[in-house]
C-alpha positions in Angstrom: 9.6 18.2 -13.0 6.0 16.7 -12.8 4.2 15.5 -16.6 1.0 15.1 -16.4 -0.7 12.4 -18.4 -1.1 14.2 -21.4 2.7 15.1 -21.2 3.5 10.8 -21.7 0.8 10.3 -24.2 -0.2 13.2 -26.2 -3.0 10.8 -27.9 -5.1 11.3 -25.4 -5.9 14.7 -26.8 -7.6 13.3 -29.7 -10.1 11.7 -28.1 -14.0 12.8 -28.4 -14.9 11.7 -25.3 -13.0 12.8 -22.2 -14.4 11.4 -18.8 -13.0 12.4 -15.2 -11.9 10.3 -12.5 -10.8 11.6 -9.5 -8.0 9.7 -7.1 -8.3 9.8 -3.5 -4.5 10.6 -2.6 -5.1 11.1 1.0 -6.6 7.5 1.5 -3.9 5.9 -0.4 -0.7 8.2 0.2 -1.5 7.1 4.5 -2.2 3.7 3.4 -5.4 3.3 4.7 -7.1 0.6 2.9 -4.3 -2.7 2.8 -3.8 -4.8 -0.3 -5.5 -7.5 2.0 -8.6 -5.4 2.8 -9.2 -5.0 -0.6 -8.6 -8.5 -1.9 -11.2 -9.4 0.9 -14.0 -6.7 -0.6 -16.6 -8.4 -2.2 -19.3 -5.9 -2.5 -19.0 -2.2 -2.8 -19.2 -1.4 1.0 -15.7 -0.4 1.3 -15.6 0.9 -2.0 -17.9 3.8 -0.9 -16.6 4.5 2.4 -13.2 4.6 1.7 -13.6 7.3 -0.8 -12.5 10.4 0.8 -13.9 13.4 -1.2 -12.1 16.2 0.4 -8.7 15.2 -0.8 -8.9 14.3 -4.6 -7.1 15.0 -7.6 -7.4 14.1 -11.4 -4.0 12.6 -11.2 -2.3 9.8 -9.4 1.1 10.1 -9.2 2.7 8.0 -6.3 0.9 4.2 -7.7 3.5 2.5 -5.8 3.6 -1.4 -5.5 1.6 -2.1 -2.5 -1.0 1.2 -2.8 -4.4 1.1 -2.6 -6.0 3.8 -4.2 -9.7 4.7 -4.5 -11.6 6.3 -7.0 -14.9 8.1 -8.5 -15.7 8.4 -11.6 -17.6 11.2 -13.7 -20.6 8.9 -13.5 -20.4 8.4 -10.1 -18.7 5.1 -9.7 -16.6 4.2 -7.1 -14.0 1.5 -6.9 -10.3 1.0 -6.3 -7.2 0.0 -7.7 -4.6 -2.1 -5.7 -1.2 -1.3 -7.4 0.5 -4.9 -8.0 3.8 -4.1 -8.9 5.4 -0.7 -10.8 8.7 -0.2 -12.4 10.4 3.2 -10.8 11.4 4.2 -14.0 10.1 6.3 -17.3 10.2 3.3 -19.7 8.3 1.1 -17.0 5.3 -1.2 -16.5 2.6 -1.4 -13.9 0.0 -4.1 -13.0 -3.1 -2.9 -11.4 -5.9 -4.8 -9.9 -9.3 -3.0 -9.9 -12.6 -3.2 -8.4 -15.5 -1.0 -9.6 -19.2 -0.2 -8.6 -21.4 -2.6 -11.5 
């Protein structure tokens, strides 16, 4: 079955201050923005538009190698996070790269 984040690191409960981001799974589960479109973003442009706000969630589950996934966050900042390389496996590692709104 499907753990949410809290399930993996029950520490995150303790904290005071609990911000919302929400993950655009519909841009990023059809792939469309490529790992070279967003090396070659160098202002927010495509940040903004690729955001697709109809098809969110508060979890982002599929961060695959080779994923592009766009994001808002609670203060309104969008951005996106290119998925480097991720171990398949519960004991794992990832390496993102991110861009965000300044």
């Amino acid at each position: 079955g499907y753990n949410s984040t809290v399930g993996y690191y029950p520490v995150i409960n303790n904290r005071t201050v609990k911000n919302t981001t929400l993950f655009d799974y519909y841009t990023s589960d059809n792939l469309l923005v490529s790992p070279a479109q967003f090396d070659a973003a160098m202002n927010d442009s495509l940040l903004v538009t690729a955001y697709n706000p109809s098809k969110v969630s508060g979890n982002c589950k599929y961060a695959y190698a080779g994923r592009v996934i766009p994001f808002k966050t609670q203060s309104g900042k969008y951005g996106m996070i290119k998925v480097v390389s991720a171990d398949e496996n519960e004991e794992g590692s990832i390496l993102l790269e991110i861009k965000i709104q300044q």
